[in-house]
C-alpha positions in Angstrom: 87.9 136.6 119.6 87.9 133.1 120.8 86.9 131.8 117.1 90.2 133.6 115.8 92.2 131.6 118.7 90.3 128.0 117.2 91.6 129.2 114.1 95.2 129.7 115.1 95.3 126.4 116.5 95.3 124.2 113.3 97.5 127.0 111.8 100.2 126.4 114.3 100.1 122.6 113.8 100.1 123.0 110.3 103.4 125.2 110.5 104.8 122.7 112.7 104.2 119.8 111.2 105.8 121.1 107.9 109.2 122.4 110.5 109.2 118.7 111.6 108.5 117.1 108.3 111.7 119.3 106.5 114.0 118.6 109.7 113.1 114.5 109.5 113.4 114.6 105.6 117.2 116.4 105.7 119.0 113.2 105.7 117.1 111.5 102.7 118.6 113.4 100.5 122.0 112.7 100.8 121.8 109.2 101.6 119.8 107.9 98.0 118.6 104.4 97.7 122.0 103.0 97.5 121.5 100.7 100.9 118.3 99.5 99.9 119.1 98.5 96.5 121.8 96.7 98.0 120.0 94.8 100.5 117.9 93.8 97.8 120.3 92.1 95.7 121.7 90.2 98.4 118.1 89.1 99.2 117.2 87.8 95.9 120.4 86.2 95.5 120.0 84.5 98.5 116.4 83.8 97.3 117.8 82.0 94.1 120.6 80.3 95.8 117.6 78.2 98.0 115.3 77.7 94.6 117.9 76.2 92.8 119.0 73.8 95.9 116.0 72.8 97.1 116.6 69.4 95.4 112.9 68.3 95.1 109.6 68.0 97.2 
């Protein structure tokens, strides 16, 4: 009996984890890459705005 309660154990976290791991992925759906992609443009046109005025070293 107390090897069927070890076993239970791992079985519980398991469905847990995949409860938490549904609830903490619910917003990625609707929010895309959108932001990211955005930042990312801003960054490397920032990136080439301080290339090109670098004058020289």
């Amino acid at each position: 009996m107390g090897a069927l309660v070890w076993l239970l154990i791992p079985l519980v976290a398991a469905i847990g984890g995949g409860l938490w791991g549904s609830w903490a992925n619910r917003t990625r759906k609707v929010r895309g890459d959108g932001p990211e992609l955005d930042g990312y443009a801003r960054f490397r046109e920032a990136m080439e705005k301080s290339r090109t005025g670098a004058g020289g070293a």
